[in-house]
Structure formats: structure tokens, C-alpha cells
C-alpha positions in Angstrom: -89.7 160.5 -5.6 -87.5 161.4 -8.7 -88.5 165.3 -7.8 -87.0 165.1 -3.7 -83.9 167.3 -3.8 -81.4 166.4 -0.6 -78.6 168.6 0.4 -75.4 166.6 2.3 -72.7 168.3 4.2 -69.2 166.8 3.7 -70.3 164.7 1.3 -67.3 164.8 -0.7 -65.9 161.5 0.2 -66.7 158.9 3.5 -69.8 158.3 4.8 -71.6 161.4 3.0 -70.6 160.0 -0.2 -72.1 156.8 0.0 -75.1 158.7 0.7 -75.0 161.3 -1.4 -74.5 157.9 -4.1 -77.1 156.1 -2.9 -79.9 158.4 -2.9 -79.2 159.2 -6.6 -79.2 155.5 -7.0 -83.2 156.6 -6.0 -83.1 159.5 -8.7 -82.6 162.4 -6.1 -81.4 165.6 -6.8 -78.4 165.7 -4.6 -76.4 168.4 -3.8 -72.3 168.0 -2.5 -71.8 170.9 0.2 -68.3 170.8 0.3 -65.1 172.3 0.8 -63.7 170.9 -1.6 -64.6 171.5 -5.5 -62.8 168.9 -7.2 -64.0 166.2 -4.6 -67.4 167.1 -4.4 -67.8 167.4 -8.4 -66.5 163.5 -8.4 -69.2 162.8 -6.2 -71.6 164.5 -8.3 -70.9 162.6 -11.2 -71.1 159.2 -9.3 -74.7 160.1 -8.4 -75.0 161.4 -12.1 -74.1 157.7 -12.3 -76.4 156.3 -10.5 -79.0 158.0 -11.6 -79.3 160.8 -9.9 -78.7 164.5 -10.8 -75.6 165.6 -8.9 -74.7 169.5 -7.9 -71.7 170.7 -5.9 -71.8 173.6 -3.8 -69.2 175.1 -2.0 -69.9 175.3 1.4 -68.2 175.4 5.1 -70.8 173.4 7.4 -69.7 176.1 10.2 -69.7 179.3 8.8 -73.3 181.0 8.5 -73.2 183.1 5.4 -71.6 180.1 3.9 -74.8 177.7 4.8 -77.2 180.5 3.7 -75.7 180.9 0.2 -75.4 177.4 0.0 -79.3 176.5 0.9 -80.2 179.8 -1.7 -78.0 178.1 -4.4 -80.5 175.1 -4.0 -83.7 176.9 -4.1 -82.7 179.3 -6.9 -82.1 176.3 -9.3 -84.3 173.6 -7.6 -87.2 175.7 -6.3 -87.3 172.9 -3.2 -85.7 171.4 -0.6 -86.8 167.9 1.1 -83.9 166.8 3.5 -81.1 168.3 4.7 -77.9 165.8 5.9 -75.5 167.1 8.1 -72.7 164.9 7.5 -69.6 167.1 7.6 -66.9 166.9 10.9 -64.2 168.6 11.9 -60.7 167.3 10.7 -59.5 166.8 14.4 -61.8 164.5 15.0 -59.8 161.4 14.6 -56.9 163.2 16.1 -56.8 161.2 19.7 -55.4 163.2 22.8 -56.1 163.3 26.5 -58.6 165.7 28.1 -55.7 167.3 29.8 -53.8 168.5 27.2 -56.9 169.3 24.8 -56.3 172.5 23.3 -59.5 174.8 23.3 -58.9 176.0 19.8 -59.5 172.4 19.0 -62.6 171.5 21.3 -64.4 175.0 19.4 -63.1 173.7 15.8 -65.4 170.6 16.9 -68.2 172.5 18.5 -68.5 174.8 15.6 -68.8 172.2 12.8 -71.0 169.5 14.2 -73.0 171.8 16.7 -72.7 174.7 15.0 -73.4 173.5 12.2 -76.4 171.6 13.0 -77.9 174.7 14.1 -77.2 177.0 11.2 -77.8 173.8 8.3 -81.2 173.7 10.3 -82.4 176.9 11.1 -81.7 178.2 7.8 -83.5 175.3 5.9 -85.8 175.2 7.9 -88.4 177.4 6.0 -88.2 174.9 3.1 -88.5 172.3 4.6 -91.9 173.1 6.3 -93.0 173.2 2.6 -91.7 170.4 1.9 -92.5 168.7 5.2 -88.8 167.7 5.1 -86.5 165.9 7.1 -83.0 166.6 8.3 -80.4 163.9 9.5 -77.9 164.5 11.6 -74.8 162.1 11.3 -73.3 160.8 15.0 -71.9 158.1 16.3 -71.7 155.5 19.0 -68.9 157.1 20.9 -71.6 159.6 21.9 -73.6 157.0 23.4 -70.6 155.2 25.3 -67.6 157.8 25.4 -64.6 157.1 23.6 -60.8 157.8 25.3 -59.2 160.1 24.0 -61.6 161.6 21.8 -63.6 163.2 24.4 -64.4 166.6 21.9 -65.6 164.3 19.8 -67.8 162.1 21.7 -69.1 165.3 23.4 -70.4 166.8 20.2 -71.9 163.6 18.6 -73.6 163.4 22.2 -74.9 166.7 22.3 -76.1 166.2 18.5 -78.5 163.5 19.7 -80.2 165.8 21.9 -80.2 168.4 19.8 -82.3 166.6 17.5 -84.3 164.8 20.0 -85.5 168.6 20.9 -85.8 169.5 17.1 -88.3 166.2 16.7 -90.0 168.0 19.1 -90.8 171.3 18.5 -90.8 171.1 14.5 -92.9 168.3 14.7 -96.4 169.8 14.3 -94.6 171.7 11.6 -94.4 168.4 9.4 -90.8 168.7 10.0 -88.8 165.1 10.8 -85.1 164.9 12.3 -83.1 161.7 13.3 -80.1 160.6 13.5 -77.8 157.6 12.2 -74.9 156.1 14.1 -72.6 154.6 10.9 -69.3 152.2 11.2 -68.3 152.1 8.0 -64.9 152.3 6.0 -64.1 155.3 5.9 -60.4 158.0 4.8 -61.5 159.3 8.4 -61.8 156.0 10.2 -58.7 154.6 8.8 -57.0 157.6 9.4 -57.9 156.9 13.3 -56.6 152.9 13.6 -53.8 154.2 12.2 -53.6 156.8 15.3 -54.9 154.7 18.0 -53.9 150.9 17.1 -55.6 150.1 20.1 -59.2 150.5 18.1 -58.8 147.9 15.6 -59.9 144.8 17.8 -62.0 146.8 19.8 -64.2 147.7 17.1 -63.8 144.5 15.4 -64.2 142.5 18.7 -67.3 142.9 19.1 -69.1 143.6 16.2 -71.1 140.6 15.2 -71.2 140.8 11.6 -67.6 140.9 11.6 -67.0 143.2 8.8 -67.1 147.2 8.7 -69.8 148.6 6.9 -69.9 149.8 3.0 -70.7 154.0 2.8 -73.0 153.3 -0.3 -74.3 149.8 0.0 -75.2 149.7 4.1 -75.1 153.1 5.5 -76.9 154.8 2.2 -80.3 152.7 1.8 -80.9 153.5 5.8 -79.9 157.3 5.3 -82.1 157.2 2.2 -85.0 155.7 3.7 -84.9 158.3 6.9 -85.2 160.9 4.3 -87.8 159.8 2.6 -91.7 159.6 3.2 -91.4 155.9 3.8 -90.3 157.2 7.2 -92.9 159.4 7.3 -93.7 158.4 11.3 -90.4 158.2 12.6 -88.7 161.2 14.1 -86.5 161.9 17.0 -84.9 158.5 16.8 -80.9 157.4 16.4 -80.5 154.4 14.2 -77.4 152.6 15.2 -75.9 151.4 11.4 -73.1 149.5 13.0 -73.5 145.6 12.4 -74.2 145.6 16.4 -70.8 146.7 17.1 -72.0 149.2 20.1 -74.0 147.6 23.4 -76.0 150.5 23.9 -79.7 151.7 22.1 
């Protein structure tokens, strides 16, 4: 398992740098697809850290000749690819407002980086990962099982990513191909950046979750992200993993 080389969108800090973290904790090769160079070269050094072998790569999730030279950067020093973790979101999503007044510059920012990019980080990897008999992972969240107000783009996309990779399980299956998804609560820039917006989601979140606590990027939501991506999961595809202490009702 020291050779399986994993490529993570937005894993330059959040939830994709716990499990960019905790899959070099495994010995991965793991590659930071980021924005942002000095970020994503931190995180490569932590999973240098860990044990891993950490690579940046500059890369916008939503943008197709971006993806492509981003996948290529990996083959051309790696010769492989074995998962592929789309983890990156837009920077509205946090950003609370009523479906009225939703302006549609924002909804496509959304669309384009979580569907959008699902699509291209997919399609374009796919090749490799039919040699590899890969995996990809698709990062949503439980406000796409039970809605959340006011962040109705965002609920929407992490909906429709679900079913996109329910479909995906499907028709790459026979290929060898596996894709799930998680559904993390963890503490997060993101997350905190949304109690602070709506202070109305504190005790609902914490309300009901019966662990009490939110969850760790590296230490909770990595080892399940990990695991998906590895051949320990070898007969589970098309499935979404709620990593949420219990927090949301619905399966």
C-alpha cells in the first residue's frame, strides 16, 4: 500500500487536509490540488510528516484544462493513479441567503465546482484509474440529504453529487472502478466561518449530535476517507458514509 498515489481537491486546509494527512499517515503518495501554493505546500509537508510523500499541484477543481494538467502532472512523475478525492467547494458555500434573492452567478460558482468538477476530476482520471481499479470519493454532506435554509445552492449540489456517484458505481463498476461518498462534520475554517454567519446552527448541529463533539479532519474523517480508498473497501461502491457522530436522522 506504500506505492497507492491519491490525488485531493481542496486539500489545502479543512476536511481535505485531514485527509490528505491521514492517508500519508498510511505512506501514500498524496497530491494537494489547490489553489493555493503556499497552503497546499504546508499540507504537503505534514503528510511528508506523517509519512507520506506530499506533492502540490496547482489546480482549479472547475476549470477543465486545469484538471487535465493536474491529473498529467501526477502520471508523469508517479506513473499511476489509485483514488481521486474530490474535496474542493465553492467559497459561497457557507454564505447563507434566501432562495429569492440567490444571485445566479452564485448558484453556477457552486454548480461548477462541486458538479462540475466531479465530472471533469472523473472523466479525466478515469483512464487511470481503470488500471489501477481505482476509486474516487466525492465529498457531500448531510444538508443534501435533509435540505438546509438558506443554503439551498449548496444543499442542491451536495444532493446532486450523491446521485452522480450512485450512477458512476454503476456504470464503471464492471470497469473495476469504485465511487462513494462521505458525509463529514468536522471543524473546519469553512464551518466556523458559517456559525459565525447563521448563529442559529450552533445548537442545531450540536443538538442533536450524540457524540456531542464535532469531528477531528485528520483523526475521524481521514481513517474512513482512507479506508474507502483503499482495497480494504474493495466491495463497497455507490454508498454515502455519514461521518457525522449521528448528527443527521437520515441514511
Amino acid at each position: 500500500m506504500t506505492g497507492h498515489v491519491v490525488l485531493i481537491t481542496g486539500a489545502s486546509g479543512g476536511v481535505g487536509e485531514g485527509i490528505a494527512v491521514a492517508c500519508g499517515q498510511a505512506g501514500w503518495t498524496v497530491w494537494i490540488a489547490a489553489r493555493r501554493r503556499e497552503q497546499g505546500d504546508a499540507v504537503a509537508a505534514q503528510v511528508d510528516a506523517a509519512g507520506g510523500h506530499g506533492r502540490f499541484v496547482a489546480c482549479d477543481a472547475a476549470d477543465a484544462s486545469s484538471v487535465r494538467a493536474a491529473v498529467d502532472a501526477v502520471i508523469a512523475r508517479d506513473g499511476r493513479l489509485d483514488g481521486v478525492v474530490h474535496n474542493a467547494t465553492s467559497g459561497l458555500s457557507p454564505k447563507p441567503v434566501t432562495l429569492p434573492d440567490l444571485p445566479l452567478e452564485d448558484l453556477r460558482d457552486q454548480v461548477g465546482v462541486s458538479l462540475r468538477g466531479s465530472w471533469l476530476l472523473a472523466t479525466i482520471a478515469k483512464p487511470h484509474l481503470v488500471a489501477s481499479h481505482g476509486s474516487i470519493l466525492l465529498l457531500t454532506s448531510e444538508a443534501g440529504f435533509e435540505g438546509k435554509a438558506k443554503l439551498a445552492p449548496y444543499a442542491a449540489v451536495k444532493a446532486a453529487q450523491r446521485g452522480f456517484a450512485r450512477a458512476l458505481a454503476r456504470e464503471w463498476g464492471p470497469e473495476g472502478v469504485r465511487v462513494n461518498c462521505i458525509a463529514p462534520l468536522a471543524s473546519t475554517p469553512a464551518l466556523e466561518k458559517a456559525l459565525v454567519m447563521d448563529p442559529d446552527m450552533g445548537p442545531r448541529l450540536f443538538g442533536r449530535n450524540p457524540l456531542g463533539r464535532m469531528g477531528h479532519p485528520v483523526d475521524d474523517i481521514g481513517p474512513v476517507a482512507r479506508f474507502l480508498l483503499s482495497p480494504d473497501a474493495r466491495y463497497l461502491t455507490g454508498n454515502t458514509v455519514m461521518v457525522d457522530g449521528g448528527s443527521c436522522p437520515i441514511t
